[in-house]
N, C-alpha and C positions, 0 to 999 in steps of 0.2 A: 470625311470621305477621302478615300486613298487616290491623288492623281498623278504622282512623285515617285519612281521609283532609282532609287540606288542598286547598280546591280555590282560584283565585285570579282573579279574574273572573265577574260573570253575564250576560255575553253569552248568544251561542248556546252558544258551545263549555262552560261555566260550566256553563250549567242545564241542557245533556242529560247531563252527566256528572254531575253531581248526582243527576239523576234518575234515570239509570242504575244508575248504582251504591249507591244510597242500594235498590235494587229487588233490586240484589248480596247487599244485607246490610252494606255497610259503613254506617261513623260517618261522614259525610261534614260540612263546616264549608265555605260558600262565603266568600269576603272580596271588595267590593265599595267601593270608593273611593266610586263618585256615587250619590246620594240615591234611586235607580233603577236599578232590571236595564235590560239593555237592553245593555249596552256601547257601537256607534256611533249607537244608535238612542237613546241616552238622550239627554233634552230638554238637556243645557247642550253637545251634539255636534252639533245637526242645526241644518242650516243652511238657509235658504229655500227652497224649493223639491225639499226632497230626498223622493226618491220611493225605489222599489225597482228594480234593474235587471229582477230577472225578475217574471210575473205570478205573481198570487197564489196558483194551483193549484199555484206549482213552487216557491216561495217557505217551506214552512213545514216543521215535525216530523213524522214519519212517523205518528204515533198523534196530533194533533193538529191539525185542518186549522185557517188561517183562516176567519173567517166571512163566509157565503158574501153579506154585504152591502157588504163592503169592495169598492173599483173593483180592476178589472185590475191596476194598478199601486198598491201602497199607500202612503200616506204614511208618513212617516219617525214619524210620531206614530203611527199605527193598528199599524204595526209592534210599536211598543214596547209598545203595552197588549196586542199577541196575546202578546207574550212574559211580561209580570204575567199574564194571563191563563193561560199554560201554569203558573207558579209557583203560583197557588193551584190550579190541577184537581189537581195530583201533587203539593199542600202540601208545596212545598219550601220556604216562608217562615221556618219555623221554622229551616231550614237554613243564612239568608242573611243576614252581616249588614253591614247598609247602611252609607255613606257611613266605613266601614273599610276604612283604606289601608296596605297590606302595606308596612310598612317593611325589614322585614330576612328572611332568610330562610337557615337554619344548620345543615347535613347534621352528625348528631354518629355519628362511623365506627363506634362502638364501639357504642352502644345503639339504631343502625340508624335513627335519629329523627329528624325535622326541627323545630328547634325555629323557629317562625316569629311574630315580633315585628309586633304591629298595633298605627293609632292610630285612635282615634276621631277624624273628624276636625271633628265640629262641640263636641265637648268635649275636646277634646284630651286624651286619655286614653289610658294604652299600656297591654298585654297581651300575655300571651305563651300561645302554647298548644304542644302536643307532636302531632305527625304522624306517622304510619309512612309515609306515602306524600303528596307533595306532587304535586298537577297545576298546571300554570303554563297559564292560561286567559285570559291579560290582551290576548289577541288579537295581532295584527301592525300593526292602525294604534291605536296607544297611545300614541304619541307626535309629537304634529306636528313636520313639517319645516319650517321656516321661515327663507329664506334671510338672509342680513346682506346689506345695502345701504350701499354707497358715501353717506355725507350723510343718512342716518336720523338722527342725531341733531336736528339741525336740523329733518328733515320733522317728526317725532313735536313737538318742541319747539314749533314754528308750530300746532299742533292736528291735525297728522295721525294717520292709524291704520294700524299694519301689522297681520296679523294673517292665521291661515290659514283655509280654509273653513269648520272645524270651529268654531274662536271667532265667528264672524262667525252670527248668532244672530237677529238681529232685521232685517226687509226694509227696516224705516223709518229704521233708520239711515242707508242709503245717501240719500235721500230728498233731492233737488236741491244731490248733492255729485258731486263729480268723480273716479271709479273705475278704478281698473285692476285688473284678474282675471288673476293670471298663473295659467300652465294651461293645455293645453284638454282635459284629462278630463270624467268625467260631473260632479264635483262644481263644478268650476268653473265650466263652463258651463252648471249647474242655477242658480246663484248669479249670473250675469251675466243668464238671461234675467229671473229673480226679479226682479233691481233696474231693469233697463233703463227701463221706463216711467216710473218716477217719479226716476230720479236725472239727474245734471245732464249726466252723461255716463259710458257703460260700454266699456270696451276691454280686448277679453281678450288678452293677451300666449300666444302660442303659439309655444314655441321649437322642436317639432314638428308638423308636422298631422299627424293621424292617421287611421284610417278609423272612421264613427260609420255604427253602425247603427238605423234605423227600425225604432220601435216595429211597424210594422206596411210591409209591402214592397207596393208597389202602393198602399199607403194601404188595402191589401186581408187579405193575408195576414198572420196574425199572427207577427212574427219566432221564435215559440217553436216552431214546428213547424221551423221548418227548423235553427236553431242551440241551443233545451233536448232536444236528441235524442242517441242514439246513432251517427245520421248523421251529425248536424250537426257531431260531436266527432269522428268518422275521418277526416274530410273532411282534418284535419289531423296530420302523421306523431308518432306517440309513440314512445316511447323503443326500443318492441318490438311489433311488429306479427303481429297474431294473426289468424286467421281471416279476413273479408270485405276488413279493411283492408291484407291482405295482396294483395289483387284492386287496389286503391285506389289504392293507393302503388306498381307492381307494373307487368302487364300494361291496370288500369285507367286507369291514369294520365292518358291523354287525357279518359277519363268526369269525374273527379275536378275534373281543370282546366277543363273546360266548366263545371259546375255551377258552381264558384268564380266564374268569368269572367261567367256570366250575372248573378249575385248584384251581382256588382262595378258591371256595367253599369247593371242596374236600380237601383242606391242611386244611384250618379252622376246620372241622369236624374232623380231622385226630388227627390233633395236639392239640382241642381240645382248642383251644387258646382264645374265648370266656371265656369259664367257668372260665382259669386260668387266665385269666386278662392280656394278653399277645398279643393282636388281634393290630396290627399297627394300623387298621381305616387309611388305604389310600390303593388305587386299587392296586392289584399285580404287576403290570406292571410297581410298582415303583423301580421294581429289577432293571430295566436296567439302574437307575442313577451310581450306585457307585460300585457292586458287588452284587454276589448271594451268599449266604451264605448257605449251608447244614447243616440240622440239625446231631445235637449230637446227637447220640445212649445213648439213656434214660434219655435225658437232662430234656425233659418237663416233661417225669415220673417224675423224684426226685422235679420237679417244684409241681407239683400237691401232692405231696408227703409230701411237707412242709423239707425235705432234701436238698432242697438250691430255695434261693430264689431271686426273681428278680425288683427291685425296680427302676423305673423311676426316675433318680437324677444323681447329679454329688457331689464331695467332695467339701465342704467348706471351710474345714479346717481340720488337724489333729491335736489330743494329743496325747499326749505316752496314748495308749492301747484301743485310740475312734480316731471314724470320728465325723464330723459334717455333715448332708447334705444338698443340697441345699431345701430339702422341709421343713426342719428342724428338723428332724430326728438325735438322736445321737446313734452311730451304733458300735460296740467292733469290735477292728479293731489293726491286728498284722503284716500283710503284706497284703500289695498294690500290685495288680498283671494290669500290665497298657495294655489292648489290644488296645492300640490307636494309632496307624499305623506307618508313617515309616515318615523317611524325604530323600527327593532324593536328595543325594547327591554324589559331584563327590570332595572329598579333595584334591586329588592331581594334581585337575587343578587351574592353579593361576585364583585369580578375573576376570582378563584380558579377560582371555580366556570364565568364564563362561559369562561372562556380552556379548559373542559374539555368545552363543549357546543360550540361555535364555533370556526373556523378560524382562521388569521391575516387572513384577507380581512376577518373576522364573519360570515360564512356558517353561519347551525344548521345542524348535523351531527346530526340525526336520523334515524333509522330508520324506515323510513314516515310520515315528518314526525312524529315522536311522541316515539320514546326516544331521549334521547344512550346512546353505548354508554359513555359512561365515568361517568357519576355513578350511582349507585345508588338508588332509591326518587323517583326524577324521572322527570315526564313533563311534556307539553306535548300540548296539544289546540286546535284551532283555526290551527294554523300551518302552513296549507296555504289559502292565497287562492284560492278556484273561483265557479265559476258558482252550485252549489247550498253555499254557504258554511255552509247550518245542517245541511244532511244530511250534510253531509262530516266537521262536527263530531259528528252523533248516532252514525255507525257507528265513527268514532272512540271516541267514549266507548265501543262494543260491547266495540272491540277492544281497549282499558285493561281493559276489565270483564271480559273472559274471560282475559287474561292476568294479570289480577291477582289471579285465581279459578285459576289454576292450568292453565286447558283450553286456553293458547294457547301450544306451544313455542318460541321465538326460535331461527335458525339460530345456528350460533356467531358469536363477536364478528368475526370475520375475514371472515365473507361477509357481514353487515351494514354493516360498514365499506367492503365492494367496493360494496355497493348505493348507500350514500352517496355514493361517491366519482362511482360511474357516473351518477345522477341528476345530482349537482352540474354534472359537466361536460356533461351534456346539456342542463341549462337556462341555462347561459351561454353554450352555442352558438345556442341557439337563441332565446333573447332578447337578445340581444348584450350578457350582462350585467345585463337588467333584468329578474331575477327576484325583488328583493325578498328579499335573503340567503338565501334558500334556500327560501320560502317560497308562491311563486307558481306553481300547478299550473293552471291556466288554461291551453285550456279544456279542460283533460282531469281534471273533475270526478268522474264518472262509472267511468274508468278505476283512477282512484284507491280508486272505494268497490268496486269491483270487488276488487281486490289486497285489501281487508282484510276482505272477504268469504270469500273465499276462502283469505286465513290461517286463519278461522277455520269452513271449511268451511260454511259459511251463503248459499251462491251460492242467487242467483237462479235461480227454474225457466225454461225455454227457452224457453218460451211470452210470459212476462215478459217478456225480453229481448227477443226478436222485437219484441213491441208498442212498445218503448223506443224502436226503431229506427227504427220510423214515426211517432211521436209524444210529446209532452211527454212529459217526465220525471212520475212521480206519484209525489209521496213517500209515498204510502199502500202502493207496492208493498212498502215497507222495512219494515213493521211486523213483518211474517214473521220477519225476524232478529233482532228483538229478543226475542218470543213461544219462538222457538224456542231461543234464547240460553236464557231464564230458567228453562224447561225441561229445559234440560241440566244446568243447574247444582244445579237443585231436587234431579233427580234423585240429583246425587254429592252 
């Protein structure tokens, strides 16, 4: 009987499964490397400028709003103190212990146990403790990527700095030096418009364009009515197509691609991306391969502006005080700021174990992003990248917490493995591979909490849904399932 749980990470995915569960009746232990909850939000993670993609109504925990004095879009700091803030209202501090980093982690087959090895790491101090059940919460961006350059040694040597969005920490560093932002995601060119004013020069390195959507369309509409919806989400084809979006993808089709098209036209004119040389040249609808990226507040200005500039290429090489680039371009260059993503990793599991969650590619092989079918008393939470990333993670913990409560049945190992197998090759047809090992359900957030709703019989009423459809997402709608979750359980 499971009454132990290890949890690894307090991010979001971390402290709603904490909370959840710790509400189950389990023993729950979080383990937390930095000096703060928070995970991408914690202070030695946030980089200038970083804000939230969604606004703040769609942003938060279902039984937890933020408050309602933060802006629209919250800073990468208000964020983190809403999430300390959710830790003391459902006093999980006592549950969490800080600046402890999971070094090892040891499935023992016989006594059914996870024995997991932590250090303190401002006193460097080791412990071990005994788990019946480990959750692996350490997120999908845990590990910067950060590419190796031809001549780094030399740049670094001369006083240069590489370094990815996440290290890069302070605005005043850049501060009349000579910059290159490879990149062009949200984070990168959050960080290039950050520095542009005051440094000596910023050039974001974009070895793709992509299409960037406006906080607000028209400079009127706020973009969450049309893309935090239920609309906004059919709009583009999922794996299996139910109901309305069966009209969509269907006989609507022409309806579907008009909407698309108009959307398309009005960002173009908006942002202006023609004139500035900036126009992808592939249909809008190629957001839904890898991520949607919102535009920076005055980023295209300073583009147009000649205040920071963005140049199709990648680095060839470095000297002390130049790049070279791939067009052949040589470009004054003092730090390297790398917006070039993450790598998912999990350290403190031996080879062993990952080579039994993960494929030859490294693709997780989990079951509704959650259980590997082959290791026993492991889960994973948080390892599904979406739109509403904390709500993805709260009904997840739901669906740990009922099936680890006994009320949630698993099909057999055999159709689990067909779901895996069939998601997997869905999101590498349709991101061309840039799914992020298996981890990027974007933008089909919603669809996703759907499915584990519905495992666990807790669907939304139809009235709900309707309203979803024409409007934000409200994560106050979700409270229902947890309410009724703990109810069930009380009951057995």
């Amino acid at each position: 009987m499971i009454k132990t749980v290890g949890i690894v990470g307090a991010g979001f995915a971390g402290l709603s499964t904490a909370k959840i569960l710790k509400a189950l009746g389990f023993q729950v232990q979080v383990f937390e490397k930095e000096a703060e909850v928070g995970g991408v939000w914690a202070a030695s993670r946030r980089y200038p400028g970083l804000t939230t993609q969604n606004v703040r109504s769609t942003y938060a925990l279902s039984d937890y709003p933020m408050p309602a004095s933060y802006p629209e879009w919250p800073s990468g700091e208000q964020v983190q103190a809403y999430m300390q803030g959710y830790v003391d209202h459902f006093g999980l501090a006592q549950h969490i212990a800080l600046n402890t980093e999971v070094v090892s982690a040891v499935f023992d087959e016989q006594a059914l146990q996870w024995t997991v090895a932590v250090r303190d790491i401002e006193r460097g101090e080791r412990r071990q403790f005994r788990f019946d059940q480990l959750i692996v919460c350490n997120g999908i961006f845990s590990e910067p990527a950060v590419p190796t350059y031809a001549g780094q040694e030399a740049f670094v040597a001369a006083g240069g700095r590489i370094c990815h969005t996440s290290q890069f920490n302070q605005e005043s560093d850049a501060k009349d030096r000579h910059v290159l932002v490879v990149g062009y995601g949200k984070s990168s060119c959050d960080v290039a418009n950050a520095i542009a004013q005051t440094s000596a020069s910023t050039t974001v390195l974009a070895r793709t364009l992509i299409w960037k959507i406006p906080k607000k369309f028209m400079n009127v509409l706020n973009y969450k009515f049309l893309l935090l919806t239920r609309m906004g989400e059919a709009l583009f084809r999922y794996i299996e197509l139910k109901g309305f979006e069966k009209f969509l993808h269907g006989p609507g089709k022409p309806v579907r691609d008009a909407m698309l098209g108009s959307v398309e036209s009005v960002v173009t004119r908006q942002l202006k991306l023609r004139e500035i040389g900036l126009h992808p040249g592939t249909p809008l609808e190629t957001i839904a391969r890898s991520t949607v990226s919102l535009v920076t507040d005055g980023f295209y200005e300073k583009v147009a502006a000649g205040r920071l500039k963005v140049t199709q290429a990648s680095i060839q090489a470095l000297q002390p005080g130049r790049a070279t680039l791939s067009n052949g371009d040589t470009v004054p260059a003092e730090i390297v700021v790398c917006g070039t993503g993450w790598q998912q990793q999990v350290p403190f599991l031996d080879a062993a174990t990952m080579a039994r969650v993960t494929d030859a590619a490294g693709n997780f092989r989990l079951y509704r992003s959650m259980l590997p079918t082959d290791v026993p008393r492991l889960a994973f939470n948080g390892y599904n990248s979406s739109f509403f990333s904390q709500l993805n993670c709260e009904i997840g913990a739901l669906w740990l917490g009922d099936w680890l409560r006994g009320g949630l049945q698993l099909p057999p190992r055999a159709q689990q493995e067909a779901w895996i197998d069939r998601r997997l090759a869905w999101m590498e047809e349709r991101t061309d591979g840039k799914h992020s090992k298996g981890t990027n359900i974007i933008p089909f957030s919603v669809h996703n909490i759907d499915e584990l709703l519905q495992d666990m019989n807790l669907q939304l009423g139809a009235l709900t849904r309707f309203r979803q459809w024409l409007g934000p997402i409200d994560p106050r709608d979700y409270q229902v399932a947890t309410r009724r979750l703990l109810q069930r359980h009380a009951a057995g």
